[in-house]
C-alpha positions in Angstrom: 24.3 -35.3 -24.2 22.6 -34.5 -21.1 19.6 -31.8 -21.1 21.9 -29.8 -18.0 24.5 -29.9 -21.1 22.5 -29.0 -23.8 21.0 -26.0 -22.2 24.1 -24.5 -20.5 26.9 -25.6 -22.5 28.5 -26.8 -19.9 28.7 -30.3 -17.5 26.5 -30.3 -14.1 28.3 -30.0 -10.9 26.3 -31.7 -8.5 26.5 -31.1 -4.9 28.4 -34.0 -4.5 31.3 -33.5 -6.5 32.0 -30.1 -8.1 34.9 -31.1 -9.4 35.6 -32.2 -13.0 34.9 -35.5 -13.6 38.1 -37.5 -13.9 40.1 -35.3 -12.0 40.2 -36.7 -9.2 38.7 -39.4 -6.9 36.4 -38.2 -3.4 37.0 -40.0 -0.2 34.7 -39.8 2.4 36.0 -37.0 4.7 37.5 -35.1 1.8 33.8 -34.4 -0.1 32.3 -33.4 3.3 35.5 -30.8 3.7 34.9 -29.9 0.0 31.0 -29.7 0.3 31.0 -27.5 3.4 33.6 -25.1 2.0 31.5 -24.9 -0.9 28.4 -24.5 1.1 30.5 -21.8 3.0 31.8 -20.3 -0.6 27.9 -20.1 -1.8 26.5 -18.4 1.1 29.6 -15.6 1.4 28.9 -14.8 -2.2 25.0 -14.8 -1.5 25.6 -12.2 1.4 27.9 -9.8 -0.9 25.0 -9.7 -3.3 22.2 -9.2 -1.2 24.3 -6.4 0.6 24.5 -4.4 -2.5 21.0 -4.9 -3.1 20.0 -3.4 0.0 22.3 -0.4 0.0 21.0 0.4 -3.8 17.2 -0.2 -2.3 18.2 2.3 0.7 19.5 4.6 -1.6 16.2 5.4 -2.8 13.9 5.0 0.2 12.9 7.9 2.0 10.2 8.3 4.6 7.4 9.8 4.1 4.5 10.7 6.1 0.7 11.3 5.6 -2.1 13.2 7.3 -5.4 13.2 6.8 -6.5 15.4 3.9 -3.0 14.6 2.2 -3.3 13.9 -2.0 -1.5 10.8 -3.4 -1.5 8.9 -6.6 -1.5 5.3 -6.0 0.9 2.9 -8.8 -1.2 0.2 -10.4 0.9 -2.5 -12.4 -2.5 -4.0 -13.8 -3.9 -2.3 -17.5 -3.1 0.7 -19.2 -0.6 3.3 -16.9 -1.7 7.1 -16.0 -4.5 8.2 -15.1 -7.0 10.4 -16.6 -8.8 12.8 -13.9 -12.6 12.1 -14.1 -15.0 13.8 -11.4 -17.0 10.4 -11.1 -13.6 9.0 -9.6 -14.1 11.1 -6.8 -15.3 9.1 -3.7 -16.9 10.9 -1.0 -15.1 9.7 2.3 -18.1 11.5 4.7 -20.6 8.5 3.7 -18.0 5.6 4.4 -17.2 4.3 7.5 -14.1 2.9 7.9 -12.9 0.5 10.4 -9.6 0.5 12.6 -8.3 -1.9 10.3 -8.7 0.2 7.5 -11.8 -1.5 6.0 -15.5 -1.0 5.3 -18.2 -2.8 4.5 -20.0 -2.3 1.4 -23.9 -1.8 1.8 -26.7 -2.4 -0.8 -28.5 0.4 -2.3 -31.2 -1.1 -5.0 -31.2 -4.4 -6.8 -30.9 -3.4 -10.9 -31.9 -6.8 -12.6 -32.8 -10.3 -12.0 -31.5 -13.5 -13.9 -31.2 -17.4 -13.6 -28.1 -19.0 -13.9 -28.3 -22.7 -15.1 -25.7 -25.0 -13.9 -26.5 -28.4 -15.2 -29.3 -29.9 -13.2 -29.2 -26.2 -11.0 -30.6 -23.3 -11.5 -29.3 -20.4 -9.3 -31.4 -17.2 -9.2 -29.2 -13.8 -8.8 -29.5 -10.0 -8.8 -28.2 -7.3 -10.2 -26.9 -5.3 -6.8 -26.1 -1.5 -6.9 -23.9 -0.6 -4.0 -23.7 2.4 -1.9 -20.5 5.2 -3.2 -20.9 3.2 -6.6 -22.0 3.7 -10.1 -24.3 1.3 -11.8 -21.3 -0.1 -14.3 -19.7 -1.6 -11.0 -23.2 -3.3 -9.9 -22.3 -6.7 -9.2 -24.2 -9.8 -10.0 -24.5 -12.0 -6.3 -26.9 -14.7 -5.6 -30.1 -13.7 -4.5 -30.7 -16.5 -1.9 -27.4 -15.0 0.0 -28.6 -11.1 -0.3 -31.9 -11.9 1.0 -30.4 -13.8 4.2 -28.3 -10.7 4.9 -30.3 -7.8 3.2 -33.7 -8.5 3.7 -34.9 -5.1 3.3 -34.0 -4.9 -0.3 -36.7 -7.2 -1.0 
């Protein structure tokens, strides 16, 4: 039995003959007919379902539009669902400066801690970086070879 068999209970239609086998033999000009109405077949039914999609998914879109100042809860698929209001949350957007394309660059504030990563034959040096509109529990660890090329007033 083949594994197409075994897992679907049922005999594999190839693309070049979805007929039964035995029922009937394929000439040359007749499986090309038979493979483009197929084709044909499989893309009409394709359509149908993706137009049903779409009309349920415009169903429940509706536009909506923010201003500045405007509250929002943002949906996070990733870890426990909710959220639980805490006032350390709370980021203060008068300190950040934020870019056209809606991005900022995070600044140092102190280095926290220093430590040696051994790799093998390497040793890397790094520190313990507090960054500016953080708290220390989202200090980062980051090489201290590459902070001091960039933030050389933090040392």
């Amino acid at each position: 039995m083949a594994p197409y068999e075994a897992l679907y209970a049922r005999r594999c239609c190839t693309p070049s003959c979805w007929t039964e086998l035995g029922e009937r033999h394929v000439l040359s000009t007749e499986l090309i007919s038979d493979t483009k109405d197929k084709v044909r077949l499989i893309r009409y039914r394709l359509k149908t379902v993706l137009d049903r999609q779409k009309s349920y998914a415009d169903l429940k879109c509706k536009e909506i539009q923010y201003s500045v100042g405007t509250w929002c809860f943002l949906r996070s698929h990733h870890g426990k669902r909710g959220y639980c209001s805490d006032p350390s949350h709370i980021v203060s957007t008068k300190e950040i400066e934020v870019r056209p394309d809606l991005t900022f660059e995070e600044e140092p504030v102190q280095i926290l801690d220093r430590d040696v990563k051994v790799l093998r034959k390497n040793s890397v040096p790094l520190v313990k970086v507090l960054w500016r509109n953080h708290n220390s529990e989202e200090a980062t660890w980051e090489p201290e070879e590459a902070m001091r090329q960039k933030y050389s007033h933090l040392f």
